[in-house]
mmCIF entry with sequence, helices, sheets and N, C-alpha, C, O atoms, coordinates in Angstrom:
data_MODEL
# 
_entry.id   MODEL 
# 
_entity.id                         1 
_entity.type                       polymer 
_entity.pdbx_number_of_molecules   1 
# 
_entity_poly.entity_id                      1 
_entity_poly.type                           'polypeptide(L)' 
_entity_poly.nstd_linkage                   no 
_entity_poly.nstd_monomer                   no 
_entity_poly.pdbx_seq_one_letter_code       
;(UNK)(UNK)(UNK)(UNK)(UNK)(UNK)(UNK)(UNK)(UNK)(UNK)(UNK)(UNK)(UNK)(UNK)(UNK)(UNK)
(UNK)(UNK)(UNK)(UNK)(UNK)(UNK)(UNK)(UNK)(UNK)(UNK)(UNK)(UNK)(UNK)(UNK)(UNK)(UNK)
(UNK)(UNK)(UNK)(UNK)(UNK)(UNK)(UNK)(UNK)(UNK)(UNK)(UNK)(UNK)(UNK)
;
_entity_poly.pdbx_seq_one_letter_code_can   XXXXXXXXXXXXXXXXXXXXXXXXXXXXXXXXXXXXXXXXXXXXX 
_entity_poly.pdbx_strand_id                 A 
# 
loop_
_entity_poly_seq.entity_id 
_entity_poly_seq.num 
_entity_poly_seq.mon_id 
_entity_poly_seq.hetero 
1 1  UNK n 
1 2  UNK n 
1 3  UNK n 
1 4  UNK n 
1 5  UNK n 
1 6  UNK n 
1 7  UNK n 
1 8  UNK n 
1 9  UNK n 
1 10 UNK n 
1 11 UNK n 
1 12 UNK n 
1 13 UNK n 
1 14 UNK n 
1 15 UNK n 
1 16 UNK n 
1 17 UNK n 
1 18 UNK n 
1 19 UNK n 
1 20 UNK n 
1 21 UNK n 
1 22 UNK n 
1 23 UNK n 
1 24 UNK n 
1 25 UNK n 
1 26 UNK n 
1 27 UNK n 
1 28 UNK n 
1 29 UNK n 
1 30 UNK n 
1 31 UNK n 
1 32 UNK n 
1 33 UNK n 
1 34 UNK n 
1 35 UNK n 
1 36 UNK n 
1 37 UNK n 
1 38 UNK n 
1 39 UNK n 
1 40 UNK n 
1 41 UNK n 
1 42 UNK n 
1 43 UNK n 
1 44 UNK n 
1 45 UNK n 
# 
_struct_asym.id          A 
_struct_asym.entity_id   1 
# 
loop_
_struct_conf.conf_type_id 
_struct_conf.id 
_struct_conf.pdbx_PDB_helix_id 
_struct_conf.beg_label_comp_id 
_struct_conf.beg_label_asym_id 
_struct_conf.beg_label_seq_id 
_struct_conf.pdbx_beg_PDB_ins_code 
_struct_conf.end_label_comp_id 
_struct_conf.end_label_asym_id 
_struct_conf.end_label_seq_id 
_struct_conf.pdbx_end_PDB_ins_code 
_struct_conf.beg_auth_comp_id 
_struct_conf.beg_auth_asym_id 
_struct_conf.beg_auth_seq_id 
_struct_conf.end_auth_comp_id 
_struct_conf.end_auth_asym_id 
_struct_conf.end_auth_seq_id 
_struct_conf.pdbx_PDB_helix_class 
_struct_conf.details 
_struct_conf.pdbx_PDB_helix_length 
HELX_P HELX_P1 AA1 UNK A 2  ? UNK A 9  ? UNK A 2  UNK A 9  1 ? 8  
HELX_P HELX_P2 AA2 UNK A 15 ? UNK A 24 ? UNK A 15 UNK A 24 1 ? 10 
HELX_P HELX_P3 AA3 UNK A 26 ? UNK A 41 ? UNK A 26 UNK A 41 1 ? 16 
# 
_struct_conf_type.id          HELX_P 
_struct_conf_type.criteria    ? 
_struct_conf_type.reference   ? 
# 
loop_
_atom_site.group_PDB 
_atom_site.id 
_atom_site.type_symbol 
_atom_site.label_atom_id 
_atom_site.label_alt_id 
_atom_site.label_comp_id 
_atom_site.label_asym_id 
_atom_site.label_entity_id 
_atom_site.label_seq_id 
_atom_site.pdbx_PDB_ins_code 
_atom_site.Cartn_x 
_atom_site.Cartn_y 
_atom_site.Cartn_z 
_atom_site.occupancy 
_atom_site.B_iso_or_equiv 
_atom_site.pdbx_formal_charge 
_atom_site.auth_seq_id 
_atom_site.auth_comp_id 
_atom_site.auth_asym_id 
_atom_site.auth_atom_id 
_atom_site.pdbx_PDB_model_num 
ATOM 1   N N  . UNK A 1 1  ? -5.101  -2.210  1.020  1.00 0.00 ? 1  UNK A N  1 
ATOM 2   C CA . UNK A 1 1  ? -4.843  -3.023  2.184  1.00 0.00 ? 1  UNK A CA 1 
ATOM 3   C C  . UNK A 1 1  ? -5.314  -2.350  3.479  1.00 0.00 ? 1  UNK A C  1 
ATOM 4   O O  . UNK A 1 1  ? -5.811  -3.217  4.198  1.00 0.00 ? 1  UNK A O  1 
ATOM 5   N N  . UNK A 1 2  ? -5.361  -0.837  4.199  1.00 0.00 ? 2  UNK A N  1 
ATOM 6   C CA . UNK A 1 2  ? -5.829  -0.540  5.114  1.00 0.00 ? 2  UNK A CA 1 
ATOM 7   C C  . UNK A 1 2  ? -7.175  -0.578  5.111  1.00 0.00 ? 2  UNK A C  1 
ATOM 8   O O  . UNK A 1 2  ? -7.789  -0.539  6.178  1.00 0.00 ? 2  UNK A O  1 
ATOM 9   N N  . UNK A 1 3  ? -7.796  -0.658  3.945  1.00 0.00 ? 3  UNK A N  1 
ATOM 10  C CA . UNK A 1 3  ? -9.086  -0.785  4.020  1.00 0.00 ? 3  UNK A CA 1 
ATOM 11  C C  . UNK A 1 3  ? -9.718  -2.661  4.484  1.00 0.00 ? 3  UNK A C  1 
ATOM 12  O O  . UNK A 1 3  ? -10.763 -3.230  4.799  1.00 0.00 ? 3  UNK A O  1 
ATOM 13  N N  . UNK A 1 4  ? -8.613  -2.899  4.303  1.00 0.00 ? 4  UNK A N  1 
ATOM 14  C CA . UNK A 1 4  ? -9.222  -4.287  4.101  1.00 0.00 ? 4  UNK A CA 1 
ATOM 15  C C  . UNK A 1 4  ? -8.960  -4.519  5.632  1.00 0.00 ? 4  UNK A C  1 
ATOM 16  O O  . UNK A 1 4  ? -9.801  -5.230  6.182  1.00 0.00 ? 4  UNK A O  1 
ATOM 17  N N  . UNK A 1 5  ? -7.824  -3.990  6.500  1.00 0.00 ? 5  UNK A N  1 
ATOM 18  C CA . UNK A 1 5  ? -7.466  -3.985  7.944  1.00 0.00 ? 5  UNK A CA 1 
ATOM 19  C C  . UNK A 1 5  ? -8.329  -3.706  8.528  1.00 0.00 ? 5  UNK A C  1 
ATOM 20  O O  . UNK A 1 5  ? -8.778  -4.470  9.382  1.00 0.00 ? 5  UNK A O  1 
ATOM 21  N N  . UNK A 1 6  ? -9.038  -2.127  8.190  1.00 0.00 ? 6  UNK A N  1 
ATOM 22  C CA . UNK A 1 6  ? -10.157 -1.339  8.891  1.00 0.00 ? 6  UNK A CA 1 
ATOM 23  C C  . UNK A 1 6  ? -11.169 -2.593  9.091  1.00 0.00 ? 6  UNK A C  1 
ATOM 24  O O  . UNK A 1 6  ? -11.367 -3.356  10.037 1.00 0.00 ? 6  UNK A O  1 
ATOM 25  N N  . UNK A 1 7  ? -11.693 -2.481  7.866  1.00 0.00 ? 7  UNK A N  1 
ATOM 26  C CA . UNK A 1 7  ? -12.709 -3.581  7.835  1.00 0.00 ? 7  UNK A CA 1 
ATOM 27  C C  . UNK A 1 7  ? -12.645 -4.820  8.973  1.00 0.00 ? 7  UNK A C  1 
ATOM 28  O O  . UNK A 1 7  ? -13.658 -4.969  9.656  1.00 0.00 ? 7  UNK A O  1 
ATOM 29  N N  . UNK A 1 8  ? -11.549 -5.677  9.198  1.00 0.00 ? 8  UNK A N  1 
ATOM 30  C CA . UNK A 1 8  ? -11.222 -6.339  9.894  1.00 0.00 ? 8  UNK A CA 1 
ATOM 31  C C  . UNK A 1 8  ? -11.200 -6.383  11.299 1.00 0.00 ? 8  UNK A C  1 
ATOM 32  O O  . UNK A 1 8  ? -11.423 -7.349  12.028 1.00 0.00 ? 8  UNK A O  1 
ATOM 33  N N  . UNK A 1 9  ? -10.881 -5.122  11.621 1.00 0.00 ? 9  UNK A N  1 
ATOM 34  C CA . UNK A 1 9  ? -10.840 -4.325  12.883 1.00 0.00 ? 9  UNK A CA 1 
ATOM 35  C C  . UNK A 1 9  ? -12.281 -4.398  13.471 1.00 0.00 ? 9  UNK A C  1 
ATOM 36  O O  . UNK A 1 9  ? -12.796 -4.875  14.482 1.00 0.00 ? 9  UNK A O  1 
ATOM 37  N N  . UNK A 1 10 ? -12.712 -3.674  12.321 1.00 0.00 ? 10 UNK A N  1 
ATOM 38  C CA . UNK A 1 10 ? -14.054 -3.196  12.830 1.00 0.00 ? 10 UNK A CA 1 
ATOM 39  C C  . UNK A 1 10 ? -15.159 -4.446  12.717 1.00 0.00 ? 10 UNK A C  1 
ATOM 40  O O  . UNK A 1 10 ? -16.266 -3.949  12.928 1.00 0.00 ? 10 UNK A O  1 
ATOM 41  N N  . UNK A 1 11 ? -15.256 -5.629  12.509 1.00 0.00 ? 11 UNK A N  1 
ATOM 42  C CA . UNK A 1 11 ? -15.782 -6.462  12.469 1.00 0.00 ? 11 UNK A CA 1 
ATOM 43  C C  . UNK A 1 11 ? -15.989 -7.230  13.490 1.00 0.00 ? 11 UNK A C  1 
ATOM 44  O O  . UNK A 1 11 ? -16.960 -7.829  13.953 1.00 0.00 ? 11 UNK A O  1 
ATOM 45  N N  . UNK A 1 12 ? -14.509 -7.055  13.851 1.00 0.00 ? 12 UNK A N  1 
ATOM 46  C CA . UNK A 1 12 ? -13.834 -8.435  15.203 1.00 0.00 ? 12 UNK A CA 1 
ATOM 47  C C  . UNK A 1 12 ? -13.959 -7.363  16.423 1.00 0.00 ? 12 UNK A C  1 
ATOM 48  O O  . UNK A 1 12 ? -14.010 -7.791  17.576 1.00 0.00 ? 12 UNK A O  1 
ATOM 49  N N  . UNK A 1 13 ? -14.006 -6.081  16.182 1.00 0.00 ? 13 UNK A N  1 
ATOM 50  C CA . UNK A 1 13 ? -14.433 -4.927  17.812 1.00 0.00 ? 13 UNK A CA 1 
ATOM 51  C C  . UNK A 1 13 ? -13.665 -5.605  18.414 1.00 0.00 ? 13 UNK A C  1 
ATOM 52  O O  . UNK A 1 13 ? -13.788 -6.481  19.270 1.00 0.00 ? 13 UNK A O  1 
ATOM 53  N N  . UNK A 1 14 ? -12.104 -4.725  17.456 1.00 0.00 ? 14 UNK A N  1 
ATOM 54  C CA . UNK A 1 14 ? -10.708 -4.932  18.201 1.00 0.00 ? 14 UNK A CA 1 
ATOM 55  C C  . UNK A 1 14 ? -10.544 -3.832  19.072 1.00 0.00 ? 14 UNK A C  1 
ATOM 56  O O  . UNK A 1 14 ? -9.775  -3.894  20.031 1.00 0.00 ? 14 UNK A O  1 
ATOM 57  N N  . UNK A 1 15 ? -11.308 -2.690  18.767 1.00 0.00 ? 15 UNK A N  1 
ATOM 58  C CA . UNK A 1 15 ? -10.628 -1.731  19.753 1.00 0.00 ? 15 UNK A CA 1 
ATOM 59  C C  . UNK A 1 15 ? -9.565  -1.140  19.751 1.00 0.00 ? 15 UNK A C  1 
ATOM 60  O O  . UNK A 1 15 ? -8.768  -1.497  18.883 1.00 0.00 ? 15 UNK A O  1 
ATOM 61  N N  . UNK A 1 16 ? -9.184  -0.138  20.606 1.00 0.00 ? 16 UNK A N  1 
ATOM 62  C CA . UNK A 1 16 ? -8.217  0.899   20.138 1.00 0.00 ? 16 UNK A CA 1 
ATOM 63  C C  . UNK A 1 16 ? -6.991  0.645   19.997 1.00 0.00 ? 16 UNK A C  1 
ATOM 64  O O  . UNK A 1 16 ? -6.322  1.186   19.117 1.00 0.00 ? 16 UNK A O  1 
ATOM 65  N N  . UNK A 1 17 ? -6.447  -0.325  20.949 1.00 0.00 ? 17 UNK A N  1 
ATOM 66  C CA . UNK A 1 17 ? -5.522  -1.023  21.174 1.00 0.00 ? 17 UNK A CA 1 
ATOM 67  C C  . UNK A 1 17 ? -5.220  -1.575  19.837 1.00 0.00 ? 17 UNK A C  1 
ATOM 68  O O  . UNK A 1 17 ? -4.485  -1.300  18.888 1.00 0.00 ? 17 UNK A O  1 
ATOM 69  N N  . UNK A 1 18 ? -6.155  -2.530  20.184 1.00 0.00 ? 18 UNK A N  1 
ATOM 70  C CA . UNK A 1 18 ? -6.586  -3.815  19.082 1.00 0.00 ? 18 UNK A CA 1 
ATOM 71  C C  . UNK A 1 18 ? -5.946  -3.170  17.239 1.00 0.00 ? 18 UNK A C  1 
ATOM 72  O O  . UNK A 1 18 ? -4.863  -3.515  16.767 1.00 0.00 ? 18 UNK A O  1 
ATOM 73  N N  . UNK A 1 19 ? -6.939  -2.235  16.533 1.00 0.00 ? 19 UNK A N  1 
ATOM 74  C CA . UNK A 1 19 ? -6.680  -1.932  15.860 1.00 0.00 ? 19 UNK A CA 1 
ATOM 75  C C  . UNK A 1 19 ? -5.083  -1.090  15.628 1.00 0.00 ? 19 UNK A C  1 
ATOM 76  O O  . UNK A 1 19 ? -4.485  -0.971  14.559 1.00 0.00 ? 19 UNK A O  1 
ATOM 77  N N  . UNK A 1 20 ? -4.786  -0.736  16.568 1.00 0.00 ? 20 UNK A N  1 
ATOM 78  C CA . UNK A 1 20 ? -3.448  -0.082  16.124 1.00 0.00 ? 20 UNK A CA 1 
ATOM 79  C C  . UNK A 1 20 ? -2.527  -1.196  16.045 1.00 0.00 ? 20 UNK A C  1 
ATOM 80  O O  . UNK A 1 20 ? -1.517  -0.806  15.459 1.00 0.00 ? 20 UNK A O  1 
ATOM 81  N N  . UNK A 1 21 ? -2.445  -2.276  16.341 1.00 0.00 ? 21 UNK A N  1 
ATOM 82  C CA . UNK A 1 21 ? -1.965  -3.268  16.449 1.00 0.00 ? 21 UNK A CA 1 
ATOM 83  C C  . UNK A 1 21 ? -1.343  -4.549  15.107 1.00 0.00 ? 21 UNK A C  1 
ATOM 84  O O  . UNK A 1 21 ? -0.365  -5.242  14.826 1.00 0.00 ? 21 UNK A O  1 
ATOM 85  N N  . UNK A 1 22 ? -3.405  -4.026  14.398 1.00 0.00 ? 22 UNK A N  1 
ATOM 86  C CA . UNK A 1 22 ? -3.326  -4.790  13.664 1.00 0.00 ? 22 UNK A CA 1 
ATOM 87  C C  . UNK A 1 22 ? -2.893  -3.689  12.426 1.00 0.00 ? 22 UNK A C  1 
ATOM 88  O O  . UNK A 1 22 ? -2.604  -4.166  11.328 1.00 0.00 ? 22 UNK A O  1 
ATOM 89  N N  . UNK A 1 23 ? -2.858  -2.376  12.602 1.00 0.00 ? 23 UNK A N  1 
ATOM 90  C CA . UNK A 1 23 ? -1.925  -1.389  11.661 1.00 0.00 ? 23 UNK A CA 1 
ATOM 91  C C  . UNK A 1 23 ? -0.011  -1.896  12.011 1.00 0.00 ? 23 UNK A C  1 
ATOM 92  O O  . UNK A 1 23 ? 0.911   -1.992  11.201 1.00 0.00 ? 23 UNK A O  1 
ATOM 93  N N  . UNK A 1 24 ? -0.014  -2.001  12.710 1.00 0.00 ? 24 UNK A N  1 
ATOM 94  C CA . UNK A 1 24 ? 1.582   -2.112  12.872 1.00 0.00 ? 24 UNK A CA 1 
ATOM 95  C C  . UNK A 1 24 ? 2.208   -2.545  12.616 1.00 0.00 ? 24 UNK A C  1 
ATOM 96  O O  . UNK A 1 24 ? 3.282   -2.023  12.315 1.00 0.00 ? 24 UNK A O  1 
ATOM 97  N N  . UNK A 1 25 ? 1.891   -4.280  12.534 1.00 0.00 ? 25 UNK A N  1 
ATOM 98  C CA . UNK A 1 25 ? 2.269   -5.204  12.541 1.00 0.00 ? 25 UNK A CA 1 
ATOM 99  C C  . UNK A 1 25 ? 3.020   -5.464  11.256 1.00 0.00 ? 25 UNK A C  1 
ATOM 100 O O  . UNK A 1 25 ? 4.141   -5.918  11.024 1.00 0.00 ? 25 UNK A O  1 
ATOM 101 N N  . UNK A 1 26 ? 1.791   -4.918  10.316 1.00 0.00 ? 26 UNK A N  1 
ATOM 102 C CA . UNK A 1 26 ? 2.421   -5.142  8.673  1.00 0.00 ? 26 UNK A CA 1 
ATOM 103 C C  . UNK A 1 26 ? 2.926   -4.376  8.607  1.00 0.00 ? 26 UNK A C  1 
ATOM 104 O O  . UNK A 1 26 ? 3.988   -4.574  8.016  1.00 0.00 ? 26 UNK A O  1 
ATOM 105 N N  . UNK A 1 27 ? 2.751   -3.262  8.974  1.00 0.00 ? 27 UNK A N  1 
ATOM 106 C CA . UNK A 1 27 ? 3.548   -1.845  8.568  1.00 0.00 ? 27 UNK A CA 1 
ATOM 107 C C  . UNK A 1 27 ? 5.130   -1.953  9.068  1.00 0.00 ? 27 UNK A C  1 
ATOM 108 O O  . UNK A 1 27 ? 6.066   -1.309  8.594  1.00 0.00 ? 27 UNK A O  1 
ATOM 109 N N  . UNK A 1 28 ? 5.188   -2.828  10.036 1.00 0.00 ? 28 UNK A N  1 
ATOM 110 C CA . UNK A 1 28 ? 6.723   -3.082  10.372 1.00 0.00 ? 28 UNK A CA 1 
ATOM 111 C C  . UNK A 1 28 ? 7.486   -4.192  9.463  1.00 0.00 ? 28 UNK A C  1 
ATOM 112 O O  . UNK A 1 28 ? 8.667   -4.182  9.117  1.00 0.00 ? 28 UNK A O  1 
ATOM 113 N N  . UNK A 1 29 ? 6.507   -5.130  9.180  1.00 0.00 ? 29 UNK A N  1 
ATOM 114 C CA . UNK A 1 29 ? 7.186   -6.136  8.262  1.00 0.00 ? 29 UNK A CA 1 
ATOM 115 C C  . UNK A 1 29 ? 7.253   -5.422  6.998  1.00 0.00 ? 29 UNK A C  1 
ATOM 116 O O  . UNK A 1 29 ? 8.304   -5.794  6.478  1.00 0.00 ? 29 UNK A O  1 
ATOM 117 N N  . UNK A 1 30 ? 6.694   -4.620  6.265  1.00 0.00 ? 30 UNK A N  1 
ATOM 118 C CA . UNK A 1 30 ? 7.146   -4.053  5.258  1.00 0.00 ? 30 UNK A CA 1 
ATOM 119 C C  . UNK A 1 30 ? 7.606   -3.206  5.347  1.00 0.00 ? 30 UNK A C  1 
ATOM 120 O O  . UNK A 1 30 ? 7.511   -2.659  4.248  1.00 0.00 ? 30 UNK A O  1 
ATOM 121 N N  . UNK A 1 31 ? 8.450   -2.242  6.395  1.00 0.00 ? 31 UNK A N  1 
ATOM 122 C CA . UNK A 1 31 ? 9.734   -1.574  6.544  1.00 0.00 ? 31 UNK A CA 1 
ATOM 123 C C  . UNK A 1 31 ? 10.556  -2.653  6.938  1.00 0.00 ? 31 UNK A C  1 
ATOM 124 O O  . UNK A 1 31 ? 11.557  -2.688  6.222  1.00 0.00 ? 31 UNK A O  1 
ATOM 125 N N  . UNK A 1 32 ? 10.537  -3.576  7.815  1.00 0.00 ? 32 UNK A N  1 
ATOM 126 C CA . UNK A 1 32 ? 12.103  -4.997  7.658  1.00 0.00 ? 32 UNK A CA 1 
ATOM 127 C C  . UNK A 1 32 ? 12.240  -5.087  5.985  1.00 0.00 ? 32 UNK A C  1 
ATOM 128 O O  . UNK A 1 32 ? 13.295  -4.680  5.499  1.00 0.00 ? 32 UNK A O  1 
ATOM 129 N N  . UNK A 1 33 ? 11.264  -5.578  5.149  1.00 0.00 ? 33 UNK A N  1 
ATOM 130 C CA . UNK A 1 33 ? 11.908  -6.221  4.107  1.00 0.00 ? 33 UNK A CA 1 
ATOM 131 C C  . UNK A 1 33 ? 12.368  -4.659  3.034  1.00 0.00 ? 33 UNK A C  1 
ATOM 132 O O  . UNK A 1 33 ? 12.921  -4.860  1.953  1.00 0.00 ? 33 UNK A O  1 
ATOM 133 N N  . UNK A 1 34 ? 12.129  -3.513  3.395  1.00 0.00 ? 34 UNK A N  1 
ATOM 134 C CA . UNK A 1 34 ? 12.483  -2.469  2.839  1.00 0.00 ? 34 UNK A CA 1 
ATOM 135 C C  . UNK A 1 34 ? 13.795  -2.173  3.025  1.00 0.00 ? 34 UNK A C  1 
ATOM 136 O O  . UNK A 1 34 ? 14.606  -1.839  2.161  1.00 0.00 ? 34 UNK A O  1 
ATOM 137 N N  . UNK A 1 35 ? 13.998  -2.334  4.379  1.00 0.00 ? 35 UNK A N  1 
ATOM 138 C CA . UNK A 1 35 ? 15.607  -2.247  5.301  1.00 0.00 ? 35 UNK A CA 1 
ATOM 139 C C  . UNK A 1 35 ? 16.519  -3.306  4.880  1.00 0.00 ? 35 UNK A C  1 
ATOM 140 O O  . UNK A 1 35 ? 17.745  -3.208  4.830  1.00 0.00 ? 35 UNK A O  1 
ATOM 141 N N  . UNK A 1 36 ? 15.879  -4.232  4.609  1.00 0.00 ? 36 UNK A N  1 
ATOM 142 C CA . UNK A 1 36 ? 16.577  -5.665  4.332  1.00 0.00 ? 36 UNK A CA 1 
ATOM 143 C C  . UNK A 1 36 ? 17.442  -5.179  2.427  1.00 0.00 ? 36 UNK A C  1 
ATOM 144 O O  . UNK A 1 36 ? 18.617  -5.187  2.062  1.00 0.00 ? 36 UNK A O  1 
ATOM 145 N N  . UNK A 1 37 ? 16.323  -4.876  1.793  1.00 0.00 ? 37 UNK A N  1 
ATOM 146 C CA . UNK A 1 37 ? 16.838  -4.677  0.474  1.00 0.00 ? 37 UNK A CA 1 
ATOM 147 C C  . UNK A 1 37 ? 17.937  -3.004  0.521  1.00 0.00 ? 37 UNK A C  1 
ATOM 148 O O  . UNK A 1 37 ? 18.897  -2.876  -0.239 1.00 0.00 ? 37 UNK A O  1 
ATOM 149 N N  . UNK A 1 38 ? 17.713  -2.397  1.083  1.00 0.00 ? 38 UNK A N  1 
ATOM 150 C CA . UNK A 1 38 ? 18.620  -1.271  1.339  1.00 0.00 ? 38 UNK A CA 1 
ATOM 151 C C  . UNK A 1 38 ? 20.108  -1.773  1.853  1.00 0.00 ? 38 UNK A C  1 
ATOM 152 O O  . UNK A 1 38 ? 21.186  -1.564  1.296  1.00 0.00 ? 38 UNK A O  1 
ATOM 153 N N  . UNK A 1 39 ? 19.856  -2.496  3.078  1.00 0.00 ? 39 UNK A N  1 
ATOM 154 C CA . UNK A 1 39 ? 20.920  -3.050  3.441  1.00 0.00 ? 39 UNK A CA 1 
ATOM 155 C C  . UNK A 1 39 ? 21.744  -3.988  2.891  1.00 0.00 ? 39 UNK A C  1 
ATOM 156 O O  . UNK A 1 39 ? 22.842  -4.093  3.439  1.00 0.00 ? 39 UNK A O  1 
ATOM 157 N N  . UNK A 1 40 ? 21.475  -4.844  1.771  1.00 0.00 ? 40 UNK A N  1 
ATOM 158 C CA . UNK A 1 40 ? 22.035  -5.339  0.569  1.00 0.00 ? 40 UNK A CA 1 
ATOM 159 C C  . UNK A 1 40 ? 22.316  -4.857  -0.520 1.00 0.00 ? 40 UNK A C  1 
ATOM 160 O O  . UNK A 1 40 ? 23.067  -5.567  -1.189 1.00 0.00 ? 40 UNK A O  1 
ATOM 161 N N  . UNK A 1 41 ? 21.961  -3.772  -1.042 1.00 0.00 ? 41 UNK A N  1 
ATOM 162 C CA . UNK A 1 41 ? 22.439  -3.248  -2.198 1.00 0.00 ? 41 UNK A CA 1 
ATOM 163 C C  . UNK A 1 41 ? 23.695  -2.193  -1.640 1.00 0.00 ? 41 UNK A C  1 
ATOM 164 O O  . UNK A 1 41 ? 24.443  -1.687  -2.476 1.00 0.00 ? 41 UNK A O  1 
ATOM 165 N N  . UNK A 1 42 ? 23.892  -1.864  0.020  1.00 0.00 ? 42 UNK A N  1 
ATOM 166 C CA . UNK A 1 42 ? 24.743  -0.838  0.651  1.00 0.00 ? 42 UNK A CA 1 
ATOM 167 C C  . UNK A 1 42 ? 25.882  -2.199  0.577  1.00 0.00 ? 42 UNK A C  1 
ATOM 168 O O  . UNK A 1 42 ? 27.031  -1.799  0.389  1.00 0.00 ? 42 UNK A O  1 
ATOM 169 N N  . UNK A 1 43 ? 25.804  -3.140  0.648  1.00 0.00 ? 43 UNK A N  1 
ATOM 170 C CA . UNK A 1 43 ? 26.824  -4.166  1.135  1.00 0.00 ? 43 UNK A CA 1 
ATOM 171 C C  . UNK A 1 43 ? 27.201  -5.229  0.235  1.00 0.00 ? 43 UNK A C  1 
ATOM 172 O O  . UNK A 1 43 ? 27.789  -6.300  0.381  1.00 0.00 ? 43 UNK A O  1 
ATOM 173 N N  . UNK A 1 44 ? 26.667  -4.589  -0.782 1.00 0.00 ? 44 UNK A N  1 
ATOM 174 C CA . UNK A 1 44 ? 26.698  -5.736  -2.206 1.00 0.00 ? 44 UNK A CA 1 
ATOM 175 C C  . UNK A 1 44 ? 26.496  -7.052  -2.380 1.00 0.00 ? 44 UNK A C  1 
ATOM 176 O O  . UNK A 1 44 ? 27.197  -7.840  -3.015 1.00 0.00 ? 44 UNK A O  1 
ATOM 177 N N  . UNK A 1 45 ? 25.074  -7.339  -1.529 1.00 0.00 ? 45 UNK A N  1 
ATOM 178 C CA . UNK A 1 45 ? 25.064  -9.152  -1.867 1.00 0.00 ? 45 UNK A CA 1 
ATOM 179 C C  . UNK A 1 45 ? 24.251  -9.451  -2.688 1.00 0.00 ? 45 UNK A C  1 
ATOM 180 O O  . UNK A 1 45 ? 24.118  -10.627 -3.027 1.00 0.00 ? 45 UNK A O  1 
# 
């Protein structure tokens, strides 16, 4: 998958900004749904 981001990045000349951006984004939604399942098995649902 970062390869497939890079690629993306570098296509569309997102720029520095740009590209860290488009690193983050997922990288935060897949720590929520990481936090999400931690936080349910701590609370038993």
């Amino acid at each position: 998958m970062p390869f497939i981001i890079w690629q993306l990045a570098r296509e569309s000349k997102a720029g520095r900004r740009g590209t860290f951006v488009l690193f983050f984004v997922p990288a935060f939604g897949m720590l929520g749904f990481i936090a999400k399942s931690i936080i349910q098995k701590i609370l038993g649902l």
